[in-house]
C-alpha positions as CSV (number, residue, x, y, z in Angstrom):
1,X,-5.5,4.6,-26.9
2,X,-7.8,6.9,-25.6
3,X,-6.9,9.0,-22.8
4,X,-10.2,10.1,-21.6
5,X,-9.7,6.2,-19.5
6,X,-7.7,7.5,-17.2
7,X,-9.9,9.8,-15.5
8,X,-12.8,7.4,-15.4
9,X,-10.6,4.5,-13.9
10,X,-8.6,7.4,-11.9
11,X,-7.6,4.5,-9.7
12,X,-4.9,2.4,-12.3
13,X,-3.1,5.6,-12.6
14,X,-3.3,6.7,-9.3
15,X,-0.8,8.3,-7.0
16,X,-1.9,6.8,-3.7
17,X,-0.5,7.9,0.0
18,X,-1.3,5.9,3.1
19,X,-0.9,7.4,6.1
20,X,-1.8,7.3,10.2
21,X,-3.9,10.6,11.2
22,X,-2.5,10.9,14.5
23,X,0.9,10.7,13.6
24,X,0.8,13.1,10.4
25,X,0.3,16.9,12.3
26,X,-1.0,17.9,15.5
27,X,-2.6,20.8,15.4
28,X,-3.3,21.3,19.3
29,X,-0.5,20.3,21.1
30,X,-1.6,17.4,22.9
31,X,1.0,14.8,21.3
32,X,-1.6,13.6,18.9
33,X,-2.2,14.1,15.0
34,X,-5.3,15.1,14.5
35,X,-8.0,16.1,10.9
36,X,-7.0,19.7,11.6
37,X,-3.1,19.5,11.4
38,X,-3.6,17.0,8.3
39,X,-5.9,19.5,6.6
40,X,-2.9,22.2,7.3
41,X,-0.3,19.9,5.6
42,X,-2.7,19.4,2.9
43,X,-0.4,21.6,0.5
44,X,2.4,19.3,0.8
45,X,0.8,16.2,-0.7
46,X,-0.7,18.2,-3.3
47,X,2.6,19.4,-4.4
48,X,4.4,16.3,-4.4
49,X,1.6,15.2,-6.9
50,X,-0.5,12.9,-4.5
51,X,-3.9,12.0,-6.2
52,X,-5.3,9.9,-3.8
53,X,-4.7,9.9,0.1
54,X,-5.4,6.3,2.1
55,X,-6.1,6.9,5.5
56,X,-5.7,4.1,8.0
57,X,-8.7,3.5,10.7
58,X,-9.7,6.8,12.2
59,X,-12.6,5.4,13.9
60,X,-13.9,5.7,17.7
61,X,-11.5,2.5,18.9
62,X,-10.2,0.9,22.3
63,X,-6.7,2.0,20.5
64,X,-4.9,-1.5,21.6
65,X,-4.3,-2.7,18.2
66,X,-3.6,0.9,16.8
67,X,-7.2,1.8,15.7
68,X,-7.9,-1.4,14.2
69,X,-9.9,-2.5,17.2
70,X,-13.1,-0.6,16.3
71,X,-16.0,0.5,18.6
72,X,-18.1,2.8,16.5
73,X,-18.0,2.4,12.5
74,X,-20.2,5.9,12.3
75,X,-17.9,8.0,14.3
76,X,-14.5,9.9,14.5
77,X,-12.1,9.2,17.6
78,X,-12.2,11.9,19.6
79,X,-8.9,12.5,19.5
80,X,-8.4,13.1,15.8
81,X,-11.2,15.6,15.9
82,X,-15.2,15.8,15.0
83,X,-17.5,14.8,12.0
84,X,-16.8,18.6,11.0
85,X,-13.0,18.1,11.0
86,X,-13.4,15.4,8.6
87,X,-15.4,17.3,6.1
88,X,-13.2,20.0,5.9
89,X,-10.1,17.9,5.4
90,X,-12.6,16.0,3.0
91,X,-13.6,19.6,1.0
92,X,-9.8,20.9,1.0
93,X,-8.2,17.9,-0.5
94,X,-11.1,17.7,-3.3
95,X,-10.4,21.0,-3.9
96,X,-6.6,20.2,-4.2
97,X,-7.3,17.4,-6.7
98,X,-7.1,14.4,-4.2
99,X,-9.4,11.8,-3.6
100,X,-9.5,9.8,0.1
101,X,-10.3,6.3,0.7
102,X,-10.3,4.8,4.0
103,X,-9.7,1.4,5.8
104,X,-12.5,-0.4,6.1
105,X,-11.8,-2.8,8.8
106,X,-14.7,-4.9,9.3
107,X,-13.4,-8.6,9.7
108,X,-13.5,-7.8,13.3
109,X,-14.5,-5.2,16.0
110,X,-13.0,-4.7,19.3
111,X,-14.2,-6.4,22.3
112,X,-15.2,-3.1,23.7
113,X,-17.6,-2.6,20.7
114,X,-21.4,-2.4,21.7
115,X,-22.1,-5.5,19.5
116,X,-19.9,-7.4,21.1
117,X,-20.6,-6.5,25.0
118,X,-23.9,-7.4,23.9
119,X,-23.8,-10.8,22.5
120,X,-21.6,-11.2,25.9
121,X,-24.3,-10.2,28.0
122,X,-26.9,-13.0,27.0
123,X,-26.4,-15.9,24.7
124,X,-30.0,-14.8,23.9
125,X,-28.8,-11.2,22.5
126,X,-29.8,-10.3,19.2
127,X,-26.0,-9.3,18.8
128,X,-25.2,-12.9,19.9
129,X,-24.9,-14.0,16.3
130,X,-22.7,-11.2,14.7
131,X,-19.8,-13.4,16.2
132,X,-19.2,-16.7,16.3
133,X,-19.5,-18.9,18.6
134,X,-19.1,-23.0,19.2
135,X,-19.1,-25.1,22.4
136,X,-16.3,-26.4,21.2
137,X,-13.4,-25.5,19.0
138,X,-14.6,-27.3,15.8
139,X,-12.4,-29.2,13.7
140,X,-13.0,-27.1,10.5
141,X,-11.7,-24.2,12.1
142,X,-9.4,-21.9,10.4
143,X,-5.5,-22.8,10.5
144,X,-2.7,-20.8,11.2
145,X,-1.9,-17.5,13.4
146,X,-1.4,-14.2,12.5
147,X,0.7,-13.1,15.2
148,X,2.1,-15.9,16.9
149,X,3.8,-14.0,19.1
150,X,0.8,-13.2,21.2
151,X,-1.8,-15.9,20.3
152,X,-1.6,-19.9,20.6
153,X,-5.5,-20.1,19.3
154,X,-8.1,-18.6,16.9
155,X,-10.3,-19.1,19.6
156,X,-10.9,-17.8,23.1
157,X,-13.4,-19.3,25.9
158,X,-15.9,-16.5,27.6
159,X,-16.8,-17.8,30.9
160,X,-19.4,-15.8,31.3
161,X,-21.5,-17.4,28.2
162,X,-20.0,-20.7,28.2
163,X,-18.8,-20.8,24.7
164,X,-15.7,-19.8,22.4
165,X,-15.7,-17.1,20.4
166,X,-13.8,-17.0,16.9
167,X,-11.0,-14.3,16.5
168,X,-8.1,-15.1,13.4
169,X,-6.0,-11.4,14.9
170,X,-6.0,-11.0,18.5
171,X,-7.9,-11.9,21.2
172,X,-9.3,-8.7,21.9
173,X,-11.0,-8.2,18.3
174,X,-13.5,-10.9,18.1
175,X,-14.4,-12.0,14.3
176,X,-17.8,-10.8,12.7
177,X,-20.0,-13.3,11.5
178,X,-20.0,-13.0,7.6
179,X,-22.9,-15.4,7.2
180,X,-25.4,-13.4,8.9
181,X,-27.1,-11.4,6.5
182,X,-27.6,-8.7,9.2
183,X,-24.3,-8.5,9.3
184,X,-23.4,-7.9,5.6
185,X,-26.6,-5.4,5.5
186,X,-24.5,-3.7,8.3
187,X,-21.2,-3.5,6.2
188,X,-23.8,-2.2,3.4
189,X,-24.4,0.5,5.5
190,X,-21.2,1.4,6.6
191,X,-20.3,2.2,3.4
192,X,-22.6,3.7,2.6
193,X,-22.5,6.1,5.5
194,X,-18.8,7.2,4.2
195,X,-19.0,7.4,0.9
196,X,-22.3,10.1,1.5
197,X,-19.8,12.0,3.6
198,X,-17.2,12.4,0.7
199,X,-15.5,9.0,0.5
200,X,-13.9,7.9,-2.9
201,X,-13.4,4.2,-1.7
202,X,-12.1,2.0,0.6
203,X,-8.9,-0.1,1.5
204,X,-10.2,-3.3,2.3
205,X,-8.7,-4.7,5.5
206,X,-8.2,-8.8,5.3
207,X,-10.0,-9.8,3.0
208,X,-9.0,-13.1,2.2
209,X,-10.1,-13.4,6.1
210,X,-13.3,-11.7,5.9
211,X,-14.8,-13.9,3.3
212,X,-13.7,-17.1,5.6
213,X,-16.2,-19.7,6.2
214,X,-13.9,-22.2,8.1
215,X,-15.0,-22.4,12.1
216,X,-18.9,-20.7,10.9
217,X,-21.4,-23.8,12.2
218,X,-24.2,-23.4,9.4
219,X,-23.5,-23.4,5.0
220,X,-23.3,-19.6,4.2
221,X,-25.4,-18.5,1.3
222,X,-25.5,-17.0,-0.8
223,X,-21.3,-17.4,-1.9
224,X,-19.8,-14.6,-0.5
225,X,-17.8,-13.7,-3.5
226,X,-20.9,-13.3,-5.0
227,X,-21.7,-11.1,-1.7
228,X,-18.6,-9.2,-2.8
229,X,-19.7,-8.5,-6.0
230,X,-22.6,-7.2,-4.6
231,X,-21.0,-5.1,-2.5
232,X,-19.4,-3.4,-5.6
233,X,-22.4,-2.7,-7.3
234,X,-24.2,-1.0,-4.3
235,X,-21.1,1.0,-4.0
236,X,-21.4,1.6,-7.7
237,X,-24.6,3.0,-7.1
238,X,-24.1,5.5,-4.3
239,X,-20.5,6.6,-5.9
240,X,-19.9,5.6,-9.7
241,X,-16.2,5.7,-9.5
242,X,-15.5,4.4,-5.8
243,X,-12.6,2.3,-5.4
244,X,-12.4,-1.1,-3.3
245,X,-9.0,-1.4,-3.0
246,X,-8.2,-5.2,-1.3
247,X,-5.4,-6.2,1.0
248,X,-4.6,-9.8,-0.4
249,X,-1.3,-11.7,0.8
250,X,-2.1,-14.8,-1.2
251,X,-0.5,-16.4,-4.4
252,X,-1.1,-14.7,-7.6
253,X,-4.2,-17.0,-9.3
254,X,-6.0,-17.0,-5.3
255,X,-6.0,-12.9,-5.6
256,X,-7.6,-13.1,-9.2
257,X,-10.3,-14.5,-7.4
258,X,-10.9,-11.3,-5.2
259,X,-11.1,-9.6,-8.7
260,X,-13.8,-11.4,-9.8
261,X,-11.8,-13.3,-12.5
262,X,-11.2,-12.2,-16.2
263,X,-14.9,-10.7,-15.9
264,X,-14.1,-8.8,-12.5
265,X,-17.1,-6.8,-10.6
266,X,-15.6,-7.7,-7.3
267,X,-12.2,-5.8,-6.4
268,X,-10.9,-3.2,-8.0
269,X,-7.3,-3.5,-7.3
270,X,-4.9,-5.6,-5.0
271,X,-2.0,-4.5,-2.8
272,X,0.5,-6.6,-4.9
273,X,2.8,-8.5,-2.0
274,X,3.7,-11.5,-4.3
275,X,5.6,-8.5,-6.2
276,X,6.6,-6.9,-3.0
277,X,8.7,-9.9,-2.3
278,X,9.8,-10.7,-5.6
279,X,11.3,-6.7,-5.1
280,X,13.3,-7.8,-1.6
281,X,14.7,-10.9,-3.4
282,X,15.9,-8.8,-6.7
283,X,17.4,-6.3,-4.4
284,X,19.4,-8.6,-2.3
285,X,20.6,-10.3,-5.5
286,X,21.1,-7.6,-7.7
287,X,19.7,-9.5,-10.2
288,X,16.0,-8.9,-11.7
289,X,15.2,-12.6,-11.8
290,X,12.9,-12.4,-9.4
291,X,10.5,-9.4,-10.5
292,X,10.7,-11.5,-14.1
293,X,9.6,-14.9,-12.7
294,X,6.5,-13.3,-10.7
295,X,5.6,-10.5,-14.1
296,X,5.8,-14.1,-15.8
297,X,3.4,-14.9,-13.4
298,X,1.3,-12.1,-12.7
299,X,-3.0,-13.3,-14.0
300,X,-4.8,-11.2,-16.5
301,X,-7.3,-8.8,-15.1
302,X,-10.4,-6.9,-16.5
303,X,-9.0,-4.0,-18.3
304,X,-10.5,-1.7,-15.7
305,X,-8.7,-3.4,-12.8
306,X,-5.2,-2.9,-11.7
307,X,-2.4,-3.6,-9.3
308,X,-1.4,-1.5,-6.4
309,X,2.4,-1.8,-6.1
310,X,4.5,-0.3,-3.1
311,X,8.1,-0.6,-1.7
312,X,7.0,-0.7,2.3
313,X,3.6,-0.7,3.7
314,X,2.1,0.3,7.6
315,X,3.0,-3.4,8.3
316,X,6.4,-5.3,8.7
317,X,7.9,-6.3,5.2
318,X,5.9,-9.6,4.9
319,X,8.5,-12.1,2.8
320,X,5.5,-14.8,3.8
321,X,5.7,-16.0,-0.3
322,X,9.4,-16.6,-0.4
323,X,10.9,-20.3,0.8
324,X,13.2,-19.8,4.1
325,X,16.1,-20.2,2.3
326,X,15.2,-16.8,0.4
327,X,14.0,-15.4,3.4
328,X,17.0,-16.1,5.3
329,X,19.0,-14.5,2.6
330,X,16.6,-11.4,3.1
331,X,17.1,-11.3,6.8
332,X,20.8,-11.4,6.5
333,X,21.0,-8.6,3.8
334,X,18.1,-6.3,5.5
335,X,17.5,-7.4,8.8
336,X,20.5,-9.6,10.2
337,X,19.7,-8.7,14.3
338,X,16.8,-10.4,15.6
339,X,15.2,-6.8,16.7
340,X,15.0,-5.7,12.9
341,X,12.9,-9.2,12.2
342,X,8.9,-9.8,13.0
343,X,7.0,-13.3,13.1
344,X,9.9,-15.4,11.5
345,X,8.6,-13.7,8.1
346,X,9.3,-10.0,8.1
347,X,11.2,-7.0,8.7
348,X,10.6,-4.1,10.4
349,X,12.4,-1.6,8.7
350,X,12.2,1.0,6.2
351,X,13.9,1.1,3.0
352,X,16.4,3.9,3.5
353,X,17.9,1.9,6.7
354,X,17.9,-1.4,4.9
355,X,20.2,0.2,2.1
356,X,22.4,1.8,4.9
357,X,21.5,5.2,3.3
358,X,22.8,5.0,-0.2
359,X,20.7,7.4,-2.2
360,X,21.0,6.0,-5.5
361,X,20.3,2.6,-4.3
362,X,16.8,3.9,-2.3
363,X,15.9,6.1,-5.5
364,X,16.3,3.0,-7.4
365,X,13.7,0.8,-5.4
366,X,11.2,3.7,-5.4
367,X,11.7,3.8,-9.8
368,X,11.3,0.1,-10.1
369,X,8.2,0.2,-8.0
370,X,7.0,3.5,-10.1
371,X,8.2,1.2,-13.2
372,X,5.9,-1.6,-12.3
373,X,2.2,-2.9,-13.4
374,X,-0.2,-1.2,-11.6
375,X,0.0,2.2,-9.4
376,X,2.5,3.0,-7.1
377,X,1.4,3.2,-3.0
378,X,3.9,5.6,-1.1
379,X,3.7,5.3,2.9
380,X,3.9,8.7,4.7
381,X,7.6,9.6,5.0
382,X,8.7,7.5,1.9
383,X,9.4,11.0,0.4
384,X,12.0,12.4,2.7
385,X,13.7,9.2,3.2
386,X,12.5,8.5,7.1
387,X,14.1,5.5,9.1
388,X,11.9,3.3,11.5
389,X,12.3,3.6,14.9
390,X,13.4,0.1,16.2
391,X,12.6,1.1,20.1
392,X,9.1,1.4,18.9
393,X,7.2,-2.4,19.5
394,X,6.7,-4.6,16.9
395,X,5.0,-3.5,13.7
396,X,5.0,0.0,14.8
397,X,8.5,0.7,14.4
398,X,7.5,2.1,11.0
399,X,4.5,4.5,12.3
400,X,6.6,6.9,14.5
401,X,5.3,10.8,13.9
402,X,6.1,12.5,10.5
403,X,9.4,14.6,10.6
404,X,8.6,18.2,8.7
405,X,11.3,20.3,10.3
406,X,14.6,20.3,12.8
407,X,12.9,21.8,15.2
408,X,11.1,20.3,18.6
409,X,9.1,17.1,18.4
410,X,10.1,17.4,14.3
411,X,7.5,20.1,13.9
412,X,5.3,17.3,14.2
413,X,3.8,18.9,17.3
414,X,4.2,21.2,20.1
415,X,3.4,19.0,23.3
416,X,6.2,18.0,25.4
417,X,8.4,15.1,24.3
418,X,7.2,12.6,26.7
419,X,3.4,13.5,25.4
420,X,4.2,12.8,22.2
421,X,2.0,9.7,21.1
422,X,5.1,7.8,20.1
423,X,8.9,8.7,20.1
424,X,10.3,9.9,17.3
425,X,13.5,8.3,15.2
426,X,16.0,9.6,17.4
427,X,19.8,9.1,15.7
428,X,20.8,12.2,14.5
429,X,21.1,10.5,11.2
430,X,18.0,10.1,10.9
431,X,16.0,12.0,13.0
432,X,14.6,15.3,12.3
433,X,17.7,17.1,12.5
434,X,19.4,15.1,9.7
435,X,15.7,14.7,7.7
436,X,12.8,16.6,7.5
437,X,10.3,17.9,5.0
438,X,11.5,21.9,5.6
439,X,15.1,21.2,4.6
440,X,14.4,18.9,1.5
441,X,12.5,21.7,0.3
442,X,15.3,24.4,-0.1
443,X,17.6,21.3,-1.5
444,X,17.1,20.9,-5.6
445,X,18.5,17.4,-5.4
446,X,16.6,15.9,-1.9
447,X,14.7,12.8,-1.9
448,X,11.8,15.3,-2.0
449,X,12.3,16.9,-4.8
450,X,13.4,13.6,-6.9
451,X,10.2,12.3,-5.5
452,X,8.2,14.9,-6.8
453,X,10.0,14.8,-10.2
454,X,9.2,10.6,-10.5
455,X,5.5,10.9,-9.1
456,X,4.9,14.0,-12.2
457,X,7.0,11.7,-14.6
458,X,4.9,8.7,-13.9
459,X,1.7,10.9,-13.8
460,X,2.4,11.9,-17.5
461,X,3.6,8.4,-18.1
462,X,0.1,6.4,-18.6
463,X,1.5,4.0,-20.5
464,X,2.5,1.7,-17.3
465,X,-1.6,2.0,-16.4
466,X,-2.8,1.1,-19.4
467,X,-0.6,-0.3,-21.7
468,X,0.5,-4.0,-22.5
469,X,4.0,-4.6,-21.2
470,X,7.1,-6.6,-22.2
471,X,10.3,-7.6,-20.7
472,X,13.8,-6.1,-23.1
473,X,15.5,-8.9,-23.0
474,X,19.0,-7.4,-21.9
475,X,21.4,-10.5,-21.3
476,X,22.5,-9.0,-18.2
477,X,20.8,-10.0,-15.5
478,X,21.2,-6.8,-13.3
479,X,19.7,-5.0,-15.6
480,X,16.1,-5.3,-15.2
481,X,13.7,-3.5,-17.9
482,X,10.9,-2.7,-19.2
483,X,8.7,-1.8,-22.6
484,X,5.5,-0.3,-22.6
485,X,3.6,0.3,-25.5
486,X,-0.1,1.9,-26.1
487,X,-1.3,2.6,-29.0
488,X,1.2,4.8,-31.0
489,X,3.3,5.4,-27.4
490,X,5.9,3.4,-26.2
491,X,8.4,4.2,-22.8
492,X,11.3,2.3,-22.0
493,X,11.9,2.0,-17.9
494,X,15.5,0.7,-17.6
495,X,17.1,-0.3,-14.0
496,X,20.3,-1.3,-13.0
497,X,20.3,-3.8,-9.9
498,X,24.1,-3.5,-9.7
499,X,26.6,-2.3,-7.6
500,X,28.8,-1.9,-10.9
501,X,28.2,0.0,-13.9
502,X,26.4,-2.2,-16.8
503,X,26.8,-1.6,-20.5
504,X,24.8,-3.8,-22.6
505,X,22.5,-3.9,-25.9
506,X,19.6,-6.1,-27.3
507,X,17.8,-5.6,-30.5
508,X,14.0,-3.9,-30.1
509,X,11.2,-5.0,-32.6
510,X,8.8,-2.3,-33.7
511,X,10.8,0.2,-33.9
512,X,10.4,1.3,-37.4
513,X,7.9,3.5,-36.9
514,X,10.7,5.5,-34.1
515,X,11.7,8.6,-35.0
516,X,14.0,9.1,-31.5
517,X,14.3,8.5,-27.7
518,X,14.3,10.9,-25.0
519,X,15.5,10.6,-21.5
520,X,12.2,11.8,-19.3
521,X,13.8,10.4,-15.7
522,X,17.1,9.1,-14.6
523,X,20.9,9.3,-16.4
524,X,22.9,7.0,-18.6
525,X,23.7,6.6,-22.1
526,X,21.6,4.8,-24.8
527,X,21.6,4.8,-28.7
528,X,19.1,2.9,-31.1
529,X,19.9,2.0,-34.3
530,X,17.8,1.9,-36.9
531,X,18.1,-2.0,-37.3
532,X,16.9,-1.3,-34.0
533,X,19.8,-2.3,-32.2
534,X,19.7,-1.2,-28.6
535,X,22.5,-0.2,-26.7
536,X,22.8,1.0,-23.3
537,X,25.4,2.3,-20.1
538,X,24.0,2.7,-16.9
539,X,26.0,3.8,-13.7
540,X,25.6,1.8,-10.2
541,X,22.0,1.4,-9.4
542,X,21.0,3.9,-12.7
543,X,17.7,4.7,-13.3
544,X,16.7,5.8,-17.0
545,X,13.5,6.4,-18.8
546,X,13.1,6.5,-21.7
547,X,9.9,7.9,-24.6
548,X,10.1,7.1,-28.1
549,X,8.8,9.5,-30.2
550,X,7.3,8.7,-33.7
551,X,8.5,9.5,-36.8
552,X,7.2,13.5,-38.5
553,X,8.4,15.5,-41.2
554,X,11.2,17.4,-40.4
555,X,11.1,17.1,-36.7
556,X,14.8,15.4,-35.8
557,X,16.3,13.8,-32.8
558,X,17.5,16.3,-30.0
């Protein structure tokens, strides 16, 4: 064991926080979030124990695919604020103890991007070539859509030009060409550019589908996983402990891959969906079988690479991985009205609204995904317990405007409702007057404030970073747990699926050496033996942590 790890790979014991700058604080009253309100709520993810904030695209944009249809990769949108903005939010947080990454979102531009209304201009543009282009819609070409709502091709004919152009999201955000080198030079740069500004990283946006060769005319050289792993060093260079954080919906052994293998140097970490899911199925169920199968599952990585788990992401609640039958049974637990469901393979709900509001039952997804591998990812609301807003389109149900107080707009901003960028959750349940930031503060036992206690018990808890894990093999099956052990410390994360009390015990090797257990999080009753007998009695949907202390001279058990 040696702690001094955990500050020089910050990221595997990370608190991380994604959320959408314009719909965090306004600061001006024009409806919109912008760098100045975030830096003003800055206080409030430093005391919930954020380490690391993720910031989703920010960038100059034609703002049809929620700022993920870039124009400008050097630039701020003018709405959110300036350069200057940016570097004060940039100097407060560091000064607060947070890092920021950012998306980097360069599988695609927008259409509106310089690059591309150049390459449209003149098949004879030195742009021409970023994209790419075939006469014809090549056999080799990539399979599948990504929203199949909206697009019956991966490829779109420009009449001006006389060719198609390759595009695996929408129509209107054209696909880079990854095998030009002037365009990997370019990313290169881009990177560069941010990390010199203050920069600890990057969410990497599709990468599976940014390091596609299928539909590309000419062999790319050199392999761009090898490109990848060059990336990471040049990063390396400019900012020693940058993070290159990848979003990865493929099955487990593909994502090793994106790690670089047992001998990593390409990714850092991996949103974990195949867990994600595994999580939906277990909590339909009530049984952990699922989380156990895919743990049973999950690839070795470099010891300084780690998973990024969450409950719900900026996206709908992708159950791509499960069979339909599973997904089905999802959809009917979660999401039974064809409004609530997205693409035939998601949801597009929050957790508090998918468990009708029980509070044991939400606190209980956010501890198994604390209790997991890897470090947890909250998205911005998470802590309060906000509900989606269904009247919202498609996957932006979940991105309606942060709810801080009871008061107009949800404090959110002073502009008149109708210039608000998007309506807020408006059932009085779960709107601002029934939940908001300002009221969970003054309440000792508010999803806030049991957030705050599990991000500081998980922060002290490095154990679940770096330490080898192992199922306790409780024989009931609603009781999922799990051991953690490095070096001389060893925690005990104990969950109880259920919707009925469990008792149970199970016999713990390696316990010789135990002098006693203390309860750090949750309640329930436990006792260990010293044949090392195990017993426990959690309540419906219980939660208890555990630390076993070592034996010492004349120190004895609480």
């Amino acid at each position: 064991m040696d702690i001094s790890r955990t500050g020089d790979v910050w990221w595997k014991n990370a608190i991380v926080y994604c959320l959408d700058v314009e719909t965090f604080q306004d600061s001006n009253g024009d409806g919109i979030g912008d760098f100045a309100g975030l830096t003003q709520r800055i206080d409030h993810l430093a005391g919930l124990g954020v380490t690391c904030i993720w910031l989703m695209p920010f960038y100059p944009t034609a703002n049809v695919d929620d700022g993920y249809d870039i124009t400008d990769y050097y630039g701020i949108d003018p709405r959110l604020g300036t350069l200057g903005d940016l570097a004060v939010f940039l100097r407060t947080a560091r000064d607060r103890g947070i890092r920021v990454i950012a998306d980097l979102v360069v599988n695609h531009t927008s259409d509106q991007h310089p690059w591309f209304l150049s390459a449209c201009a003149d098949r004879n543009s030195p742009h021409r070539n970023w994209y790419v282009w075939r006469d014809e819609i090549p056999a080799n070409g990539p399979d599948g859509l990504v929203f199949p709502d909206k697009e019956n091709s991966n490829w779109e004919w420009h009449e001006e030009t006389g060719q198609y152009y390759l595009h695996r999201f929408y129509r209107h955000q054209p696909d880079l060409n990854i095998g030009n080198p002037r365009v990997r030079d370019e990313i290169h740069k881009i990177v560069g550019f941010w990390l010199q500004l203050g920069l600890s990283g990057f969410r990497v946006d599709a990468v599976p589908f940014l390091l596609e060769t299928n539909g590309l005319d000419t062999p790319v050289e050199p392999d761009l996983h090898d490109w990848l792993r060059d990336l990471r060093r040049f990063i390396m260079r400019r900012c020693g402990d940058a993070l290159l954080l990848g979003e990865v919906n493929l099955p487990y052994q593909d994502v090793r891959c994106f790690y670089g293998g047992s001998d990593g140097g390409e990714l850092n970490m991996c949103l974990d969906f195949n867990m994600n899911q595994a999580l939906a199925l277990a909590l339909v169920r009530e049984d952990g079988g699922a989380l156990v199968h895919c743990l049973r599952a999950m690839p070795k990585l470099h010891p300084d690479d780690g998973w990024a788990q969450f409950a719900r992401n900026h996206d709908e609640w992708s159950l791509d991985k499960l069979t339909e039958a599973e997904r089905q049974e999802v959809f009917r637990a979660f999401g039974p009205k064809k409004n609530m469901q997205l693409f035939g393979r998601g949801l597009r709900r929050r957790i508090p609204t998918m468990l009708k509001g029980n509070s044991d039952h939400i606190r209980l997804v956010y501890s198994l995904v604390f209790a997991l591998p890897g470090a947890p990812v909250l998205f911005y609301g998470e802590e309060i317990g906000m509900a989606e807003n269904l009247d919202i389109a498609g996957r932006m149900s979940v991105r309606s405007p942060m709810q801080w107080s009871d008061e107009p707009n949800g404090g959110f901003s002073t502009a008149p409702e109708g210039k608000v960028l998007r309506p807020l959750v408006s059932r009085p349940r779960w709107g601002p007057e029934g939940i908001n930031v300002a009221a969970q503060e003054l309440e000792q036992d508010s999803m806030l404030n049991w957030m705050e206690r599990l991000i500081r018990r998980r922060r002290e808890m490095p154990e679940v970073a770096f330490g080898e894990w192992r199922f306790i093999p409780f024989p009931d099956a609603a009781i999922f747990a799990l051991r953690y052990d490095w070096g001389y410390q060893t925690v005990l994360l104990l969950h109880n699926l259920g919707k009925r009390p469990c008792k149970s015990e199970c016999r713990l090797d390696g316990t010789g050496s135990w002098g006693f257990l203390t309860n750090i999080l949750g309640q329930g009753r436990f006792e260990l033996t010293k044949d090392g007998t195990f017993s426990i009695d959690l309540p419906v949907h219980g939660v208890l942590w555990l630390r076993a202390h070592p034996q010492a001279a004349g120190i004895s058990a609480p």
